[in-house]
Structure formats: structure tokens, C-alpha cells
C-alpha positions as CSV (number, residue, x, y, z in Angstrom):
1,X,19.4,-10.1,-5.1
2,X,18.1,-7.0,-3.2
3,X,15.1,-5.5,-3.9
4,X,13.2,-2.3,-2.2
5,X,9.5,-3.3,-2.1
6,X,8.2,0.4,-1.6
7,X,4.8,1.6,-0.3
8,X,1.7,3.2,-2.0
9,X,-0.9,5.7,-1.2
10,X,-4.8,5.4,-2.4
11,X,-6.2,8.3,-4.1
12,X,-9.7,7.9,-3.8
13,X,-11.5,4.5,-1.9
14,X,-14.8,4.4,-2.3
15,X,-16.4,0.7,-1.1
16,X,-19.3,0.0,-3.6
17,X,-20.9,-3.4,-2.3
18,X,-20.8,-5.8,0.2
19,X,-20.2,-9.4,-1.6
20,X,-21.9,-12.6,-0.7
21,X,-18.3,-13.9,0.2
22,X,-18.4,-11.4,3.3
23,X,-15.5,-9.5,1.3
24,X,-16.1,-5.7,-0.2
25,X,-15.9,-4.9,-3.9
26,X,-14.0,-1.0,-4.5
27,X,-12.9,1.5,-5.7
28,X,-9.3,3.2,-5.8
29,X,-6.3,4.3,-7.8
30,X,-3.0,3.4,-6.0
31,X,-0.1,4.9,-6.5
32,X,3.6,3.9,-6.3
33,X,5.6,6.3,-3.5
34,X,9.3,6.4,-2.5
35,X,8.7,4.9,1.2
36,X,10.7,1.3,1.2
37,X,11.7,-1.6,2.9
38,X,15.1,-3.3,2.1
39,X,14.5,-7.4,0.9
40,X,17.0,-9.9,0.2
41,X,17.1,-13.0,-1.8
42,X,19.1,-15.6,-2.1
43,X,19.8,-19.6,-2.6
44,X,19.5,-21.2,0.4
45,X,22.3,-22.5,2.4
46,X,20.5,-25.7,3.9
47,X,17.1,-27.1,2.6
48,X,14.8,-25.1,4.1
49,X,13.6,-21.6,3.4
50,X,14.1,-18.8,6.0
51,X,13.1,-15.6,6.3
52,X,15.3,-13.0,8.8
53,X,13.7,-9.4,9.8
54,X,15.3,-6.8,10.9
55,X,14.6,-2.9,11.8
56,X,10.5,-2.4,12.9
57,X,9.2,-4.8,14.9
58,X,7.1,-7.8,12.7
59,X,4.2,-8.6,15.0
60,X,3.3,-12.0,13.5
61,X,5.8,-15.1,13.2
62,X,8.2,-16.1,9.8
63,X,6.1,-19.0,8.5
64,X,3.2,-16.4,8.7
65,X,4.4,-13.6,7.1
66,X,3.5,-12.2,3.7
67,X,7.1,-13.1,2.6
68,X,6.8,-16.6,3.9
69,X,3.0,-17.1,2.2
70,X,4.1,-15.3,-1.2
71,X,7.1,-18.2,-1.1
72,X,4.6,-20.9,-0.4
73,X,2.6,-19.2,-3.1
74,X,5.1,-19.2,-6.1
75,X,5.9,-23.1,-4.7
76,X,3.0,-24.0,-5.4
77,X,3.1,-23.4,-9.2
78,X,6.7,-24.3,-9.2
79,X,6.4,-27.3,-7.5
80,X,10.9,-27.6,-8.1
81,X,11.5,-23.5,-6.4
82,X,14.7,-24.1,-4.6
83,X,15.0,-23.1,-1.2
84,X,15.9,-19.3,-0.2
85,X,17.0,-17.0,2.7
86,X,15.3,-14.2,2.8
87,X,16.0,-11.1,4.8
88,X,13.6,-7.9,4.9
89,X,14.7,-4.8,6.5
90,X,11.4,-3.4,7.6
91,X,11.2,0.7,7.5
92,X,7.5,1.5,6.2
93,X,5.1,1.2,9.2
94,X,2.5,-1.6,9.5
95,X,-1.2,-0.7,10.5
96,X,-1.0,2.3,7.9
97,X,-2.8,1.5,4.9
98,X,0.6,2.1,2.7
99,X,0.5,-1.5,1.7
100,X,4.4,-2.1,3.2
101,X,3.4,-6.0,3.8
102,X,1.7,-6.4,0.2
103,X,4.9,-4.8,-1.2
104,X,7.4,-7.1,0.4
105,X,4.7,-10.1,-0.6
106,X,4.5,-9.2,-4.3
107,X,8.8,-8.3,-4.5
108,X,9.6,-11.7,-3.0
109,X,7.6,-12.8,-6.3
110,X,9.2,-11.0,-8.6
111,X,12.7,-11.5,-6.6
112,X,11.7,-15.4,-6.3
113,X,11.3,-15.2,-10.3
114,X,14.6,-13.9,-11.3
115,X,16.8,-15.8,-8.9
116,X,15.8,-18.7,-9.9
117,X,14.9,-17.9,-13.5
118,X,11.4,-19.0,-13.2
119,X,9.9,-17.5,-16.6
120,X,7.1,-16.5,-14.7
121,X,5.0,-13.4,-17.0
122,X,4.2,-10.3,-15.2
123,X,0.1,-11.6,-15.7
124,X,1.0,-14.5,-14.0
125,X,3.1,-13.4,-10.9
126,X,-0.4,-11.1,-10.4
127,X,-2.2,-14.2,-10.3
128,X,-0.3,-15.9,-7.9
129,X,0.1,-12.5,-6.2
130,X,-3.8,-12.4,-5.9
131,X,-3.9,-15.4,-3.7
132,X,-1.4,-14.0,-1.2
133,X,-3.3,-10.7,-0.1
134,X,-6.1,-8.1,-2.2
135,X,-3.1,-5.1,-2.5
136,X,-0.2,-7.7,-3.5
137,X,-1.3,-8.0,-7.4
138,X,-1.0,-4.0,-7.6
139,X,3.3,-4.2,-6.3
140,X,3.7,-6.1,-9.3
141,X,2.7,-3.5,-12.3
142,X,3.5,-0.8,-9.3
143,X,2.8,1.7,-11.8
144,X,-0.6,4.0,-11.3
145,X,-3.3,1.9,-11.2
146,X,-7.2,1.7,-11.1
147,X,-8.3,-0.8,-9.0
148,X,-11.7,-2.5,-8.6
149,X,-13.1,-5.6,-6.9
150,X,-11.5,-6.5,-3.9
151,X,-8.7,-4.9,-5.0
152,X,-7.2,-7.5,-7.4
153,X,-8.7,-6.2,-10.7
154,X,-6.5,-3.9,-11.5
155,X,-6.2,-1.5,-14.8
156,X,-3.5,0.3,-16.0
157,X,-5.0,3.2,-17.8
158,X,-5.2,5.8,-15.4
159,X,-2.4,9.0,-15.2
160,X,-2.8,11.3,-12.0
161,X,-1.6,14.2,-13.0
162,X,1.4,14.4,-9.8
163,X,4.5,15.4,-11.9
164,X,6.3,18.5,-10.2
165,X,4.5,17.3,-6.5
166,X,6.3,16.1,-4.0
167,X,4.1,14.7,-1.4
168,X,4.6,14.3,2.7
169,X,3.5,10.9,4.6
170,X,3.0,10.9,8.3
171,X,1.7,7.9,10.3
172,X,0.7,8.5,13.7
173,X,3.1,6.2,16.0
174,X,1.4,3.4,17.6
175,X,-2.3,4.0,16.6
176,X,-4.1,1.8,13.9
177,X,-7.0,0.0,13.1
178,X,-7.8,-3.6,12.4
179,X,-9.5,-4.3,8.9
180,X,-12.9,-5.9,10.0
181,X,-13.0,-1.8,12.5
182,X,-12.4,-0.1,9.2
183,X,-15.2,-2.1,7.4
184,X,-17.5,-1.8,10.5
185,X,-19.1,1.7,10.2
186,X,-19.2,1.1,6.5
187,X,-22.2,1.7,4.1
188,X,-21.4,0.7,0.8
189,X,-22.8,2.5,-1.9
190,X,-21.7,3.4,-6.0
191,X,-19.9,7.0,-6.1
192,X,-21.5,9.6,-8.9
193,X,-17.9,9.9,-9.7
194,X,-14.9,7.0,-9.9
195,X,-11.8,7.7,-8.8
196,X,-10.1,7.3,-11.6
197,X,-12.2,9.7,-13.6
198,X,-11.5,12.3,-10.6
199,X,-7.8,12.0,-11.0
200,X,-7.8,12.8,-14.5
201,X,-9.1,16.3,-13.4
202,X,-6.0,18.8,-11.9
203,X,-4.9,17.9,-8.2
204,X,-6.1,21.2,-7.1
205,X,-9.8,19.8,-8.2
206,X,-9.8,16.8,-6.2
207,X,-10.6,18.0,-2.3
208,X,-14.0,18.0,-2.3
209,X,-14.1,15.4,-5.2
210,X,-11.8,12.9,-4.5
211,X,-13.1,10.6,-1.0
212,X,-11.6,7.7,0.7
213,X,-14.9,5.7,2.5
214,X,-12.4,5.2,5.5
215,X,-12.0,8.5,6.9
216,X,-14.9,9.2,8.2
217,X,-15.2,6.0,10.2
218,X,-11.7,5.2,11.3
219,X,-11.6,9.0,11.8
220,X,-13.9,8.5,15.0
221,X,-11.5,5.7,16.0
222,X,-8.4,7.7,15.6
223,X,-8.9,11.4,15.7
224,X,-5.1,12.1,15.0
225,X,-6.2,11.5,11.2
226,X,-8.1,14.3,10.9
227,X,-6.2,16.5,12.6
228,X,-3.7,15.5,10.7
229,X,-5.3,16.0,7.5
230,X,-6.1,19.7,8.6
231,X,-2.5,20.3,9.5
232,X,-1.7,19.0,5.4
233,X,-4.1,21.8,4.4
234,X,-2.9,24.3,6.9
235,X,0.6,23.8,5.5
236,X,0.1,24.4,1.9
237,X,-1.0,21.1,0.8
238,X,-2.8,20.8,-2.8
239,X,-4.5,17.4,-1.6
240,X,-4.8,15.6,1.0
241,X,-6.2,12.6,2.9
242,X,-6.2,9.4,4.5
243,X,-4.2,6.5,3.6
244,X,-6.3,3.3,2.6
245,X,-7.8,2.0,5.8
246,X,-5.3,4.0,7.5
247,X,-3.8,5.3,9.9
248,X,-1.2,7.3,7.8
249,X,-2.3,10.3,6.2
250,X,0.1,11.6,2.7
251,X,-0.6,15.6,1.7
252,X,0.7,16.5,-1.7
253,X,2.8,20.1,-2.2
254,X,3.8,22.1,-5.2
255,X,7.5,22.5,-3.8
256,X,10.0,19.7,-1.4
257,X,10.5,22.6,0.7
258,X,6.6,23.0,1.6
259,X,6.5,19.2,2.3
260,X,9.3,19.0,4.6
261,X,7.4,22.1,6.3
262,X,4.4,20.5,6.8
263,X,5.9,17.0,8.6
264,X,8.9,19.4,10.8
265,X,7.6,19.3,14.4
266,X,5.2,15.6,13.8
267,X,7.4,14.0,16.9
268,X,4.4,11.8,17.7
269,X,4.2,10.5,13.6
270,X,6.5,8.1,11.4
271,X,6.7,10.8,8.5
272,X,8.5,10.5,4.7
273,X,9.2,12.9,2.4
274,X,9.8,12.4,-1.3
């Protein structure tokens, strides 16, 4: 089976509390985007499960990858999961806050399911999905969705109002942040406004309304971002803004052609258009 786990932007991140478990409760709406890696499944040919990358570098070993934990994860409540090969293609950048490991993670679920016709329930491939990484639950409804807590309580009734956009994506090459610097110049604190009730409102309402906690700290660390930001705006952009904990920055446009116009000339970024 081959599958296309794809990545998502965060409209809106606003970091509310600081939990005794050392984690951060927030909030965000994340939305599905066209950006995707290329993943394979299939029964294994000897006893052991493998996973194969190709394309972008994977800077961390199989048996640690998200692929490899989300496997161990669904094994876990199906103590009889045959083995697999898996192969992942990798094409969205890491170290960009567009989720591209969680995606893979949460499609090797819901890969691993059908294969093997596990009769696992979309609530349930969330759970196990929860224990594998805070953005993985999300990949499984990818569909718009408000989410709060670390990231894992997730609600479905939220509808940005994005038909007719077409939105840019550009990651500067080689420049990102770990979590624990994104969280460090953090002061959490409860928004007058939630995202979610923000993206109700028209897109052309949301600059000055619609914040991600991130920018302003990983900003300093990276100052690409903001330029980069600027550069969206210059070029026609309704919205735009920083990328989860970043570094990738997505600008949304009333036309393709203003899109493509805005990334043309980005030699130093990773950049999508759809």
C-alpha cells in the first residue's frame, strides 16, 4: 500500500500554561496542506520489520524513527501485527514546524490498519497515535482542526474560511530550532481571543489577530523568519506567518499565480506551492 502522509501549517499557536509534567498546554488550528512524503507498506519478507528511507536525509536511526515507534505503537495493542517493510520517501523538510515526521507516524497507523485489516476505529488509531508524538493524533482526522492541550485534544468543529487561497511554503535551508529553544523565551499566558474563534473571522481579518507564541522568540534565533514573513506581505499575501515552532514560514494568496510570485527567487528556502 502507498500512502502520502502530507504536512500541515498552524494558524494561530498561542501557549497557555506551563504543566506540572514540564510539558505546555495550547492553542492552535492545524491545517491539512498539499506538501507530502511518499510511504510504503507492505508484508514483510522475513520476520522482522524494516523501514528503508530515501530522498532528505533522516538524521536519527530506523528503530528510532517516528515510523519505527508508531509500528511499535500499534504492536502493542495488536500484540499478533505481522511484520512489515516500510519505505518512506522523505520530501517535506524536518526542523520546520509542518509536522512531516508526525504525518508519516500517524499514516504508518492508518497504513498498518488496512494492510493487515486491523479493525482499528479512527478514535482509536488517535489514541495510539497520542503516545507516538503531540501532532501525530491530528494526521489521523487531517481535516481542520482545533487543537488544545499538548496538542492531542483535538476538535473538529472549526472551518477556516481558505476556499479560493492558494498558499506558498518556504523553509529556510539548513536553519531550525530545537523544541526545548522554542519553548525557552516562552511566557505562557490565556489569549483574549482563541484561534479558532479568529479563523471563523475572514482571512483578511486575521494579521493582527491571529499570533503564533513562536515567532517572536525563535524569530531572534533565526531572523530569516521574519524577513521572510515581510517578503509574504510584500508580495500580495492575505496572511501570513510562522510555521509551528518553525522555521518554515506559509503566506496565503488570492490567486496561484501570486503565490508562485512570492517563493520565485527564495534560492536559500525549501518552498511549495499549492
Amino acid at each position: 500500500m502507498i500512502l502520502f502522509p502530507n504536512a500541515k501549517i498552524n494558524l494561530g499557536l498561542r501557549i497557555t500554561e506551563r504543566r506540572p509534567d514540564g510539558y505546555h498546554n495550547l492553542q492552535t488550528v492545524m491545517v491539512p496542506t498539499a506538501w507530502t512524503d511518499i510511504l510504503e507498506i507492505v508484508p514483510a519478507k522475513r520476520a522482522q520489520t524494516t523501514l528503508t528511507t530515501y530522498g532528505r536525509e533522516v538524521d536519527c536511526p530506523p528503530e528510532k524513527n517516528l515510523v519505527m515507534k508508531a509500528y511499535r505503537a500499534v504492536a502493542r495493542e495488536c500484540p499478533t501485527l505481522p511484520a512489515a517493510d516500510i519505505y518512506l520517501e522523505k520530501i517535506i523538510p524536518d526542523g520546520a514546524g509542518l509536522g512531516g515526521g508526525s504525518a508519516d507516524a500517524a499514516f504508518t497507523i492508518l497504513g498498518l490498519n488496512q494492510v493487515f485489516e486491523l479493525h482499528l476505529t479512527q478514535s482509536k488509531m488517535a489514541e495510539i497515535a497520542a503516545t507516538v508524538g503531540a501532532d501525530c493524533s491530528f494526521f489521523i482526522y487531517n481535516r481542520p482542526a482545533y487543537c488544545t492541550g499538548i496538542g492531542t485534544d483535538i476538535s473538529l468543529d472549526v472551518s477556516p474560511r481558505l476556499e479560493g487561497l492558494s498558499m506558498a511554503i518556504a523553509k529556510p535551508r539548513g536553519q531550525s530550532v530545537s523544541t526545548a529553544q522554542a519553548y525557552a523565551g516562552i511566557t505562557p499566558k490565556i489569549a483574549d481571543e482563541s484561534p479558532r474563534d479568529i479563523v471563523a473571522m475572514e482571512p483578511t481579518q486575521w494579521r493582527h489577530k491571529l499570533v503564533n507564541d513562536f515567532e517572536a522568540t525563535v524569530g531572534k534565533i533565526i531572523p530569516r523568519i521574519g524577513e521572510l514573513i515581510a517578503h509574504m506581505y510584500d508580495s500580495g499575501a492575505i496572511y501570513a506567518a510562522m510555521s509551528g515552532s518553525g522555521s518554515a514560514v506559509f503566506g496565503l494568496f488570492s490567486t496561484d499565480k501570486m503565490a508562485q510570485a512570492a517563493v520565485k527567487g527564495l534560492d536559500d528556502c525549501d518552498i511549495f506551492v499549492g
